[in-house]
N, C-alpha and C positions, 0 to 999 in steps of 0.2 A: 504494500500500500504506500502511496506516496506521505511525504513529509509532511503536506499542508495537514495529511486524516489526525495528526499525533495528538495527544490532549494540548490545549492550551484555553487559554481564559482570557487572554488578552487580542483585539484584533484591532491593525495600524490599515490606514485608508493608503496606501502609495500612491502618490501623484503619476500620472497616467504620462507626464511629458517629460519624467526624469530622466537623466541620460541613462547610458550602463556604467556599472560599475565594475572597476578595473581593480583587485586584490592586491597587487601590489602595490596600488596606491594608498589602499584603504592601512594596509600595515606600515605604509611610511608615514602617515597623519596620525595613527596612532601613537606613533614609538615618541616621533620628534617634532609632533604640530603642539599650537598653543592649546589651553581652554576651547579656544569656538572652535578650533580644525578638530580637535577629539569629541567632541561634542558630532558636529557634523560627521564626523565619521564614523562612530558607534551608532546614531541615525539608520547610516546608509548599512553598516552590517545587519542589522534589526530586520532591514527591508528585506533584504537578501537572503537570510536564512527563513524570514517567512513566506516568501517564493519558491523555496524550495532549496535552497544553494548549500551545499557542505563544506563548509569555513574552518576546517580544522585547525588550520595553523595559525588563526587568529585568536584560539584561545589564549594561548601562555603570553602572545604578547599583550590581551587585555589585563588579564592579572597582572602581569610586569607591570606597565606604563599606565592602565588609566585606572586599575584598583586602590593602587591608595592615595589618587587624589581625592582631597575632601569639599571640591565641589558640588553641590545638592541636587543642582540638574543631571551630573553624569550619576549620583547614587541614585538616583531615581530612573536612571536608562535603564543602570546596570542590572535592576530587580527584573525589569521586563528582559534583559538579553540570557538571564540566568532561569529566566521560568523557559523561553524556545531555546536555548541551546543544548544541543545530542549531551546528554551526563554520561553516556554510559558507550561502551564500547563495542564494536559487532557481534563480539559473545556476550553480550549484556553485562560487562562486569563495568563497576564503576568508574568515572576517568580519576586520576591519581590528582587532577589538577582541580577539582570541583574543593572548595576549600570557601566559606560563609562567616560573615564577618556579624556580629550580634552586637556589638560593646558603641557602636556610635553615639555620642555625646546628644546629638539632635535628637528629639521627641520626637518629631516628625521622620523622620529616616529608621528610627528603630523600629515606632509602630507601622511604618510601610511595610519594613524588613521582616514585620512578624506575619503580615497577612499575606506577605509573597511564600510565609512558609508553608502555607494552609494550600499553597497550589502546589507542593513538590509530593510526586509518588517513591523516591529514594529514601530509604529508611536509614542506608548507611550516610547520608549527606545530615541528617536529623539527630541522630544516636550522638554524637559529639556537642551539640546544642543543647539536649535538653536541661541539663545546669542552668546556662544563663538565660532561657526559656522562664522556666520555673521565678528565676531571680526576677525577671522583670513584673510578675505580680506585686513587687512590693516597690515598683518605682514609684517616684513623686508625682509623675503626670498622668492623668486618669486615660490618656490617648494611648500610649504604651500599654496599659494594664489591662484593658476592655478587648486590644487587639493579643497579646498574650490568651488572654482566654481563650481566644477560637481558635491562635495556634492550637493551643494545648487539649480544645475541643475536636481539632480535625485529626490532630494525632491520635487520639486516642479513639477516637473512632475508625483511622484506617491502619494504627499500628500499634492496639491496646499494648504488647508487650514492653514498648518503651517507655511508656509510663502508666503501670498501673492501676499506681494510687489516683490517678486524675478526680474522682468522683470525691471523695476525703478531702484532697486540697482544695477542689472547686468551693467544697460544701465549708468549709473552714472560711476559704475569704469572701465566701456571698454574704457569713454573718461579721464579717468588719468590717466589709467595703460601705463608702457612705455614697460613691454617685452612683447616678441611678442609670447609664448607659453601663457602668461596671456591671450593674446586678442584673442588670436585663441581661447581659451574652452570657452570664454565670449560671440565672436561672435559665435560659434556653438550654444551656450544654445539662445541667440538672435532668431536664424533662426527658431529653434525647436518650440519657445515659445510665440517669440512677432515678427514675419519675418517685422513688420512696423518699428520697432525701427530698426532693423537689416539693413533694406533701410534706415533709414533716417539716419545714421554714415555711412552706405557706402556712402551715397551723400553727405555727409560733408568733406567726406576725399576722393572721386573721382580722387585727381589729387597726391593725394598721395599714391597711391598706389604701384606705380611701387617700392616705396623705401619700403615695408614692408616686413619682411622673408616671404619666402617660403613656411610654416606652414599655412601663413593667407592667402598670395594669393591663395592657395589651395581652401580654406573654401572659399574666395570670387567668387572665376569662379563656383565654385558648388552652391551657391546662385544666383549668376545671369542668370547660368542654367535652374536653379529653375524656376525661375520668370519669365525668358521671355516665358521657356516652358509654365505656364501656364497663363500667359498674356502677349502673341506676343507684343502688342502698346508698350512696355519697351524695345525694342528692340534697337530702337534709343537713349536709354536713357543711355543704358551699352556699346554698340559697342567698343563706343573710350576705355573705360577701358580695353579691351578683347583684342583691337590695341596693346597696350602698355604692357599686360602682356604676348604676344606672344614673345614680345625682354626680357622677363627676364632671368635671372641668374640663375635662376634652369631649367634644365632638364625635371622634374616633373611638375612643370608649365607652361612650353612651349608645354608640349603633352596636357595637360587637355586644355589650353585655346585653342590651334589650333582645338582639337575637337567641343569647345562648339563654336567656332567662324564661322566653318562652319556650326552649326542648327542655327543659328543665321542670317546668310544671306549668300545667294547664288550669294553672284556680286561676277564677276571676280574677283577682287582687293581681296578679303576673302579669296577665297578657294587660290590665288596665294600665299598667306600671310600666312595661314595655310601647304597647301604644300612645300614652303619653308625652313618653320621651321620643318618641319615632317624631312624631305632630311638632315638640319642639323643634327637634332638627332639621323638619322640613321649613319652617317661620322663619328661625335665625339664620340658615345658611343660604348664603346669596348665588352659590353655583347652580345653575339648571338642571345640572347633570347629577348631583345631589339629589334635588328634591325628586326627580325623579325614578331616583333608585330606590326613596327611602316610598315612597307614596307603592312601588311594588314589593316593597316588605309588606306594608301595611296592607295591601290587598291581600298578601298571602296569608297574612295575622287573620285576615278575614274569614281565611280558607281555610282554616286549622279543622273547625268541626264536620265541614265537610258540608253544610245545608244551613239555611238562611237563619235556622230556629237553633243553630249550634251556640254553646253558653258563651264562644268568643265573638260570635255576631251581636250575641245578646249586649254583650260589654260594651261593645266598641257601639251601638245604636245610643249610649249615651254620652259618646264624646262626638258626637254630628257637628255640633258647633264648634268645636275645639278644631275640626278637620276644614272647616269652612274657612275656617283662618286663613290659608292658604291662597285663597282667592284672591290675598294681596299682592302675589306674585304678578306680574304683569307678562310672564311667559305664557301663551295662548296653550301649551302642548301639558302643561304644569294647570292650567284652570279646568283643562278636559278632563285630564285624570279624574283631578281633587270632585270636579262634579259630578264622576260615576263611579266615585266611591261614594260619595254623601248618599250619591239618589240609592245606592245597594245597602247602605246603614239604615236610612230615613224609617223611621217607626210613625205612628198612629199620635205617639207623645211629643215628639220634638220635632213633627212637620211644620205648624204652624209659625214656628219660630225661625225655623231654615225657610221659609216662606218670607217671610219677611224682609229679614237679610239678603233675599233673592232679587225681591223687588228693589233692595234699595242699591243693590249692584247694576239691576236694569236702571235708576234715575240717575246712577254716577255717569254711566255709558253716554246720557245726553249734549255732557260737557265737556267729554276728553275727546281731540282728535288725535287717532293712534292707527299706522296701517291695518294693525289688528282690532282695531274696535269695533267693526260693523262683526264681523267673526265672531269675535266675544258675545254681544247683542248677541245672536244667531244662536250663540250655543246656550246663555242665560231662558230664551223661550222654550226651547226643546226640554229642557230644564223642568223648568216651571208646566209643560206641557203633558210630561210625564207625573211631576207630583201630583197633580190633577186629577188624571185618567189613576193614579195608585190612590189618593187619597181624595174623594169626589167631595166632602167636606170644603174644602178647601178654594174649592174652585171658583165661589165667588168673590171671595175675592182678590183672587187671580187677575179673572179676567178684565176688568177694568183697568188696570194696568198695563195689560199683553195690549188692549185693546189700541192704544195708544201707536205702537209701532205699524196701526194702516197705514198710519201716514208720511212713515219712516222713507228716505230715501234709498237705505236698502235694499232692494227687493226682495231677496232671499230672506233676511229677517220677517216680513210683513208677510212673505208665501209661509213660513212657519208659522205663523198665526193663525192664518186662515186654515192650515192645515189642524192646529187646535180647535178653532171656534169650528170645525167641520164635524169632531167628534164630539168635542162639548156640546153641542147643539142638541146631537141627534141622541147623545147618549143618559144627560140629565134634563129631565122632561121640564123642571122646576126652574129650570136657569134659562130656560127656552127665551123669555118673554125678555128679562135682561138685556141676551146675547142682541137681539133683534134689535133694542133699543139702542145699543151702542153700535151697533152695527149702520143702523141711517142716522145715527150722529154721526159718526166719520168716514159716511163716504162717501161724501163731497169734498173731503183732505183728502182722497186719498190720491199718489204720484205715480201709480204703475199701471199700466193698461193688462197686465195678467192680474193685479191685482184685484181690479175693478171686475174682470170678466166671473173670479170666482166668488166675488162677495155677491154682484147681480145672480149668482145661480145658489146660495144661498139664502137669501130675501126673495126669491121668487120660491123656493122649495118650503119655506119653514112657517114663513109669515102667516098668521093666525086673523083670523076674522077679513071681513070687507075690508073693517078702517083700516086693517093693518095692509092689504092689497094698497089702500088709494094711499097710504103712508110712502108703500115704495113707490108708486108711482106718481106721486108728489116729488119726490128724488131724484126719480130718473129725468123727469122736465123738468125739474130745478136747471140739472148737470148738462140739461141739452140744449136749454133755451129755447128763442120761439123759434114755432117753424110757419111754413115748410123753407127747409135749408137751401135749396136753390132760390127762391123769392126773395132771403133774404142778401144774398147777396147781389140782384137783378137792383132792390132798394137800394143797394149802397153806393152800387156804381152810380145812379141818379141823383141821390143827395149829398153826392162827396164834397161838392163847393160847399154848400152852408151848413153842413155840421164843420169842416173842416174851419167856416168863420166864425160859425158862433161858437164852437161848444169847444174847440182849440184852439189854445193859447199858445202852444210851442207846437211842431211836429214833433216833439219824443215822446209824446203821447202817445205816438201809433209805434210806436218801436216797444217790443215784449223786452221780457229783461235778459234773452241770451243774447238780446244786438240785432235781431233779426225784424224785417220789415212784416206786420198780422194788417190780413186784411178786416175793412170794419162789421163784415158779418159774423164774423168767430164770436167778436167781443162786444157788440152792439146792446145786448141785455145789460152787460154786464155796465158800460158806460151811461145806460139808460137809469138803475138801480142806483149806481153811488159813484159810481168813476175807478175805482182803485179794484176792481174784481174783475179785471181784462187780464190781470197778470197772475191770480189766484189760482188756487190748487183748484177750486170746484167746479173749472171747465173744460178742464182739462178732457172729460169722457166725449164733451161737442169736438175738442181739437183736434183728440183721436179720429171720429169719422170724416171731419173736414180735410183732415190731412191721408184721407183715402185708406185708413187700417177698416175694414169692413168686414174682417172677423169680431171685432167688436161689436161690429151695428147686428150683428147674426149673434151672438150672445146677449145684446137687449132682446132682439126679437123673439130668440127664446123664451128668456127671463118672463114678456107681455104674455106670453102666449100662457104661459103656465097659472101664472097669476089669474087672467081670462077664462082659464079654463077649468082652476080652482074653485072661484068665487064669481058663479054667472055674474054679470052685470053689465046692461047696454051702454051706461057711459063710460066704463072700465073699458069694454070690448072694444067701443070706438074710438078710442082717445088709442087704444093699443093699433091698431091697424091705421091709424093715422098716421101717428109714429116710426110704422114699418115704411109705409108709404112714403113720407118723406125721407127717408131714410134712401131705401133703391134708387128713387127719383134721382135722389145726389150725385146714388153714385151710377145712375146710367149717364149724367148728365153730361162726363169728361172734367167737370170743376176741380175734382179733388187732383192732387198731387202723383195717386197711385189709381189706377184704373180700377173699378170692383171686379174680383174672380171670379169667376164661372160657379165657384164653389159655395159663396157666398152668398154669391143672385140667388142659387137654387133656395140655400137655408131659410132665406129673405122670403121667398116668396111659398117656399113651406108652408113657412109660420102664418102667413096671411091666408093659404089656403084651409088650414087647422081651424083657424077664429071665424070663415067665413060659412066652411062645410061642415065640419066637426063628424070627420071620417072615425067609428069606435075604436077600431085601430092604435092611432096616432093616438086620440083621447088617451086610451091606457097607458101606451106609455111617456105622458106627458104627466100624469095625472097619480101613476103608481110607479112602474116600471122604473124610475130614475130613484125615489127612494130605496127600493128593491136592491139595487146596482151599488149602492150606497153601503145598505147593510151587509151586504156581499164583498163588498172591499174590505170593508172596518173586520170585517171577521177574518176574511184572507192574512191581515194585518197583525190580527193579534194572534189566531196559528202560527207567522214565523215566527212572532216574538217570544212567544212560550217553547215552542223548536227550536230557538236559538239559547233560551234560558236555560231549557234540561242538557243542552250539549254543554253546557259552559258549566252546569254543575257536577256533569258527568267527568268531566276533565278534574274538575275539581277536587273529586271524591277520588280519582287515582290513587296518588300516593300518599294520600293522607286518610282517608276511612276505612272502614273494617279489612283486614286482609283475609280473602277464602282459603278455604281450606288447601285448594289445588291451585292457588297465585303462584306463580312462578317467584323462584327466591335468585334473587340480583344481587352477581358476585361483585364486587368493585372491580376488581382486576379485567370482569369481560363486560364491565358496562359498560354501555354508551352514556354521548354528553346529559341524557336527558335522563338517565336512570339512577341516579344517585341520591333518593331521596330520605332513604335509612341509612345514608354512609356519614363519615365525617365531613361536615360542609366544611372545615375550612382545607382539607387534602381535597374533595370536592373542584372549590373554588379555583384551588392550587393548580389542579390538573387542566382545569376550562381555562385557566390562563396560559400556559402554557401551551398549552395544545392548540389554539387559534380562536379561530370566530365561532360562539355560540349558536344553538338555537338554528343551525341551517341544515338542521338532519339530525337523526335522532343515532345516527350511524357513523356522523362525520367523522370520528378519529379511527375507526377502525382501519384493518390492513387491508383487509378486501377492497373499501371504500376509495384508499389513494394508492391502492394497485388497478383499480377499474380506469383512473386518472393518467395513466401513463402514458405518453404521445413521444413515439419515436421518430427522434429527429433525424437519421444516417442510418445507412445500409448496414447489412450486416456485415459484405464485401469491405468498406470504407473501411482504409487506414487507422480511421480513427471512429470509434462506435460511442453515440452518443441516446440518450432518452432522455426526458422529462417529466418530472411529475405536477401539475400545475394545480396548486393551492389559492385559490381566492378565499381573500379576506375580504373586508366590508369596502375599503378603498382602497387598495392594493393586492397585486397578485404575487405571489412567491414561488418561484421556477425553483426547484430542485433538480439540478441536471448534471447526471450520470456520466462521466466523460471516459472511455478504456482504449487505452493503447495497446494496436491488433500489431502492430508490427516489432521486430526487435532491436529497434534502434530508441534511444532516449531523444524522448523532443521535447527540447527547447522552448521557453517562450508559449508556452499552449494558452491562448487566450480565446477565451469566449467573446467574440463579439456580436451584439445584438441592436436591433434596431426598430420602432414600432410605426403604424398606421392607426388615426384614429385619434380618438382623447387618452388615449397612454403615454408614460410618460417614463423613460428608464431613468430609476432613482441613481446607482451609480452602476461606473462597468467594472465589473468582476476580474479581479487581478490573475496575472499568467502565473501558472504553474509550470513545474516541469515532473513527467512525464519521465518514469524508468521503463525498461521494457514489460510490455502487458501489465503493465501495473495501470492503475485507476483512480480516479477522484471522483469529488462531487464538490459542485459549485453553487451557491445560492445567488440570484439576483432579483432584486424585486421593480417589479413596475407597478408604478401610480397610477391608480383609475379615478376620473375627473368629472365625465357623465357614463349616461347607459347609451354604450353605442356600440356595434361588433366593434371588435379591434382585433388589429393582426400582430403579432409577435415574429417577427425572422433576423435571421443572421446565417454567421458561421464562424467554424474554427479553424484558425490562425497556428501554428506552427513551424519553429524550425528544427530542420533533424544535425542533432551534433557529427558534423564533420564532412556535410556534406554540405559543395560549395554553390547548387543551385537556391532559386531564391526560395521567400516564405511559401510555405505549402496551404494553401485552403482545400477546408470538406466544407462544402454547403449547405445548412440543415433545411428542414422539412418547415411549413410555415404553422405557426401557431395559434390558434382562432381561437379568439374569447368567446365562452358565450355569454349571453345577454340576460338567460337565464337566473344564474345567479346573483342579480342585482334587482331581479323583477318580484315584488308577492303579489300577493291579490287583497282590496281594498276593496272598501265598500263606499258610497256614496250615495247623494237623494237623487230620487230623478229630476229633479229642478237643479241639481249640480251637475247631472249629466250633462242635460242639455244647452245650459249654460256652456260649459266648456268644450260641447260641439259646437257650440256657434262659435267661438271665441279661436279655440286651436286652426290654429291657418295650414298646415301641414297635412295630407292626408293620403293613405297608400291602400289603392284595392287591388287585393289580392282575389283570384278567382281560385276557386274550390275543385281539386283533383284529384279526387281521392276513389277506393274500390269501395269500400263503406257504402252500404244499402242502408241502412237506420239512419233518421233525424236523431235521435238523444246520443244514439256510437256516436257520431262524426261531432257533437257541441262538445260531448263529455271527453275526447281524445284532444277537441283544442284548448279546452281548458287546462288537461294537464299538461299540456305540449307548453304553456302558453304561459302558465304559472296565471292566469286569470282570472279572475269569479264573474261568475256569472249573475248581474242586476234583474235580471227577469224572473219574475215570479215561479217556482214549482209549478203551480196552478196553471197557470198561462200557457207553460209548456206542454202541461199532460194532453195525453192525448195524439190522433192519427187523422192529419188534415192533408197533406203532400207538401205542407211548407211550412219553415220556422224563420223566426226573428225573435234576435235574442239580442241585448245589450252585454258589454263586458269591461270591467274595468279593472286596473292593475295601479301599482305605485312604485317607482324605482327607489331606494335604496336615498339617493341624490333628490329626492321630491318632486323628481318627473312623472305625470300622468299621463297613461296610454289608453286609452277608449278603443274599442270597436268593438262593431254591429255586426252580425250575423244573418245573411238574408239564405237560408236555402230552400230546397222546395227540390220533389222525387216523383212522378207520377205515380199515383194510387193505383191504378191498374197494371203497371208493372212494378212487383214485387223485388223486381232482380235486377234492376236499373239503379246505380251509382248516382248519391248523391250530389247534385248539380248547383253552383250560385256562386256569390263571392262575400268579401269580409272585406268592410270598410275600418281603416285604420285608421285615427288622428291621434296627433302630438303636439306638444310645442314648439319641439325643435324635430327639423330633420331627421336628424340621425335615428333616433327613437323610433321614429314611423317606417324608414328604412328597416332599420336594424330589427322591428319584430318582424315585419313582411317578409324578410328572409329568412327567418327563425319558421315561421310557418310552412312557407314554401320547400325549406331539407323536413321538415316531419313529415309533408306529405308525400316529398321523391322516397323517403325510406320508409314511411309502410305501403306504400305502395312496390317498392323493393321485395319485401318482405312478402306482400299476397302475393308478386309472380315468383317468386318461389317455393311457394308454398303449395 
């Protein structure tokens, strides 16, 4: 195996534009150069033998010439030249010239000198130190004495014979030492070594704890961890200490003990005590990244009992408002959490109170402008939408409150209201009359033209009595003014002189307030009324059909029809058909801005046909059929959310509720990342860190997993044979690549060079090795990932062969293709956020559908996994055998990029054996994304379809 494979611990970056280094120079700078030339030239041996280079006869003249100068920067080379250079000889005996200097005057140089000794595996290089090893436990400087321990710790861990007694001495100066970095590397080596002595000073000094740094109390909660994990009966022995380090003064101590205090015991009084101090740490600590780790203890605190009625749900249901604190935060992702932990505590007793609180976070939102503040808004009603529909008490008053944001410029805020008052309405019969009444209070404020279409199909649905009909259609001619809307502008062009003399004063009268020039029939009531209600929110529903949107005029006409059809009555009737009428008239007339559609005429004159013929038909479903569809949704609605509730408790109940009898028992050693739920979290934690990026498989660190990963880059022919194993991490990729010399000559200089396409970016280039015959290395080099885009990885390897005089030799490798996969999950969203950000996304890539696949649900349910995407369409919606589907899908990158697409396919019903047919519209924000799944699709489909012709 080559020299670079050898232990070491230390690793030097080489400057990539160094010259070569020439050995005879190097020993002439040593013998007889100053300070900076031995300096620089011990440097360049460093580089050199970490490349690979065997410098044999540079050792004695180091020891000669630059060992006993007492310069601080060369004793500081010399530790790093003494942990990589060869000690031993080609029979492994040791070199005669390996000779270690312990006695330096400097604090700083001894305690380096002691932690360089904890990296040597020569026991005969140690065996003559351990004397003044030992001695320096009782130096003056606490820095020498702390690193003495862990010599003395790693020796005796990898060469008990040399010094026996270590656990005796340890245990002797833990009880003199008074700093508290001494005591902490004293008690670690303790726990590692003798864990009885390590108990028997924790029970000596039991009540002194509270007063020890930070550093110790650390190492003591991980010790009593320890112990009680695996002897429970100690459990009452530690508690009160675990009591008392949950009030300390660190930060970092108050999370570790509140953790170890809940595996420790599950009485109220713990998990109350551990929660409360979780809730502090989330309030006082200003990092994001914090509060966020600690809000997913606290959910897991949640999950201890396994179900909503468990005694730690119970607990924690009376700290709601202690949790809501957090709300102070002004991180959007930190407010989200905090408010579906609150909404999953919220009881019956402390709703009203978080209620409260809620709305006065919705009156703060009124005054803060914050990118995130319409969001916020957004996420406080869904909020409060919920408490509601859980605690129907409640709801009145709520709604007065929610009621307020119709008129919000939001729009996604004010469609989540409606989306409330849609349930509220239909669901509490008693608030009916309220909802109604706030509802023609503000919808003449209100700013959105979807807003307005769904509060008109509400007040035409719910509205109670005649008066309450002529109430909303008192509203709707409010919002429309007088008609008929062609005449009224036919007047205006005639009396444009002397309104224009008498009744203006300035032309910026006729100018709206975005700058733009209104003609005088939009606003002609409103000038007539009082003057300042041209610019007003309450006319906006006339500006809409004037300005030619006549999907709106076809959502009044609805709205009349219903109303009309509700509550007979001849001047209801006629005043509604009036209004349609003027309405088409408009828009056959060419006036407006946007032509009326074909689609819209027809609605238009539906509705007119409905109120003139009154076909039973239509009646019904004007009259029933629409509540009907209503109560069919609301129910669809609350199945997924009960179907998403028991999968989420189901997950829950995992690792933490009752184990069966035939449960599979999880060894640590063949767990995966996610199975480690009765092990030791902090060897657990230990390993997840180590091992790379959580959470992206339940498999990820296994052999199988990053042997399935391996991508050979060179022939097997090639000089030089190389492979890859390629590791993505969350924003970086990590090449591990194999390099084996097939030939019998030593090469020179063997460098990996690489290069990327894409948002990649090579962090550094991986330094040259040399290459014995058939002998082998492995190289790491990482690249940085920026967005979610394919990217390609290529190069090749660079060599020269010694003594031969043609030039560098290249092998070419094989190209390396990220996928896109690993940076994609699946996400969920509203459909008013879907569609929003299909209108919005400029970027869009249709892929057509070629696959062997005969089933609608095969061919969704294969892109979905292909695709890492979820599917927003309803179960419902899908069931069932029609010859065609459309199905929405949304995903979220890693980077906070959103990918959407549509699913249009469709199979002939009468042929059973005919292959699904259509395409998949993609959108993005950026290019690349829409690209880069479009081709992610398009290879799933060339390889199963691979796969059926040979099968």
């Amino acid at each position: 195996m080559s020299s670079v494979e050898q232990p070491c611990y230390t690793i030097i970056n080489a400057p990539s534009d160094s010259e070569p280094f020439n050995e005879m120079q190097l020993k002439l700078d040593l013998e007889t150069g100053d300070i900076k030339v031995k300096i620089d030239a011990l440097k360049k041996t460093i580089n050199m033998i970490l490349a690979g280079e065997k410098l044999p006869n540079l050792l004695m003249i180091i020891i000669r010439f630059v060992l006993p100068l007492q310069d601080h920067t060369i004793k500081k080379l010399l530790l790093i030249f003494w942990e990589i250079v060869p000690k031993t000889t080609a029979d492994g005996k040791l070199l005669q010239e390996m000779i270690l200097d312990l006695q330096h005057p400097n604090e700083f140089l001894r305690g380096a000198t002691l932690r360089f000794l904890c990296k040597l595996k020569e026991p005969e290089l140690l065996e003559p130190l351990m004397p003044t090893i030992r001695a320096c436990l009782e130096h003056r400087h606490s820095y020498v004495r702390r690193n003495a321990v862990l010599a003395i710790f790693t020796i005796y861990k990898n060469f008990e014979f040399l010094i026996p007694d270590a656990p005796e001495l340890i245990a002797t100066f833990l009880e003199n030492e008074q700093d508290m970095s001494c005591k902490r590397n004293a008690f670690i080596m303790l726990i590692n070594a003798n864990q009885e002595r390590a108990l028997s000073y924790l029970a000596s000094c039991l009540d002194q704890v509270h007063t020890f740094g930070d550093i110790l109390q650390l190492v003591i909660v991980e010790l009593i961890y320890k112990v009680c994990h695996a002897n429970p009966q100690e459990r009452s022995r530690f508690i009160r200490c675990i009591y008392n380090l949950v009030n300390s003064s660190s930060a970092a101590v108050r999370y570790e003990a509140a953790g170890t205090l809940v595996t420790l015991s599950s009485a109220p009084t713990a998990i109350k005590a551990a929660a409360s101090c979780y809730i502090e740490l989330i309030v006082k600590e200003s990092d994001n990244n914090v509060k966020l780790i600690v809000l997913d203890r606290l959910q897991a605190l949640k999950n201890i009992g396994g179900s909503a009625d468990s005694g730690s749900s119970r607990v924690l249901q009376d700290l709601v408002m202690d949790v809501l604190r957090v709300l102070a935060s002004p991180d959007l992702e930190v407010r989200k959490k905090t408010l579906a932990l609150a909404m999953d505590l919220v009881s019956s007793r402390n709703i009203e109170e978080m209620v409260m609180l809620l709305k006065k976070e919705v009156s703060k939102t009124h005054n803060v402008e914050h990118e995130d503040t319409g969001k916020y808004r957004q996420l406080l009603v869904r909020t409060l939408h919920q408490a509601c529909i859980k605690f129907p008490d409640v709801a009145a008053t709520v709604i007065p409150v929610l009621m307020e944001f119709l008129s919000d410029t939001n729009e996604l805020a004010a469609s989540d209201v409606l989306i409330f008052v849609r349930e509220a309405i239909y669901k509490f019969e008693h608030l009916k009359s309220l909802i109604l009444e706030k509802l023609l209070e503000w919808f003449p404020m209100m700013r959105s033209f979807r807003v307005i279409r769904s509060a008109l199909w509400l007040l035409a649905e719910f509205c109670e009595g005649i008066s309450g009909a002529e109430s909303v259609l008192d509203v709707v001619k409010q919002c429309l003014g007088d008609l008929p809307l062609i005449g009224e502008e036919t007047k205006t062009e005639g009396k444009e002189n002397p309104t224009k003399d008498s009744t203006t004063a300035t032309p910026r009268q006729l100018v709206t307030s975005d700058g733009t020039y209104a003609t005088q029939s939009a606003f002609s009531v409103a000038d007539g009324e009082g003057g300042d209600g041209s610019s007003g929110p309450s006319k906006l529903l006339r500006q809409g059909i004037l300005q030619g949107d006549m999907f709106l005029g076809a959502c009044v006409a609805s709205a009349l029809v219903k109303l009309s059809l509700r509550f007979p009555n001849v001047p209801l009737n006629n005043e509604s058909m009036l209004i349609m009428a003027a309405m088409l008239n408009y828009g056959k007339s060419g006036s407006s801005t946007k032509p009326i559609t074909n689609d819209d005429m027809e609605h238009i004159l539906l509705c007119l046909r409905v109120l003139s013929e009154r076909p039973p038909p239509l009646v019904k479903v004007y009259t029933a059929e629409c509540r009907q569809a209503l109560c069919n949704m609301l129910q669809s609605n609350e199945n997924a959310i009960e179907l998403a509730n028991k999968e989420r408790e189901n997950v829950n109940l995992g690792p933490t509720g009752l184990a069966g009898v035939e449960q599979t028992v999880t060894f640590s050693l063949l767990a995966g990342s996610k199975e480690t739920g009765g092990h030791d979290v902090f060897e657990a934690s230990l390993n997840k860190a180590v091992v790379g990026k959580p959470g992206q498989g339940e498999d990820n660190d296994d052999t199988s997993t990053r042997l399935a990963k391996v991508t050979q880059l060179t022939g097997f022919s090639d000089p030089v044979y190389s492979e890859a194993i390629v590791t993505v991490n969350q924003y970086d990729i990590v090449l591990d690549v194999l390099i084996v010399n097939q030939t019998g000559d030593t090469l020179q200089n063997c460098t990996l060079e690489m290069a990327t396409l894409g948002d990649l970016s090579l962090v550094e280039r991986p330094s040259p090795v040399v290459l014995a015959p058939h002998d082998f290395c492995s190289i790491k080099a990482h690249v940085k990932v920026s967005s979610t885009e394919n990217g390609i990885i290529f190069g090749n390897i660079v060599y020269d062969v010694t003594g031969a005089a043609s030039d560098r030799n290249v092998v070419v490798l094989n190209d390396i293709h990220v996928d896109i996969m690993d940076y994609i999950e699946p996400a969920m969203c509203s459909d008013i956020e879907f569609r929003k950000m299909w209108a919005n996304f400029e970027w869009e890539n249709k892929v057509s559908v070629n696959t062997n696949l005969t089933d609608l649900h095969e061919y969704l349910q294969h892109l979905l996994s292909s695709t890492n995407m979820k599917c927003l369409t309803p179960d419902m919606a899908l069931s069932g055998q029609c010859g065609f589907m459309a199905a929405n899908m949304y995903a979220r990158s890693i980077f906070g990029e959103d990918a959407l697409a549509n699913l249009s396919i469709e199979k002939p019903v009468n042929k059973p054996d005919a292959p699904v047919v259509g395409h998949i519209r993609i959108r993005a924000k950026s290019q690349g994304m829409a690209l880069s799944l479009g081709d992610k699709i398009n290879m799933t489909q060339k390889a199963h379809h691979k796969i059926a012709c040979a099968s």
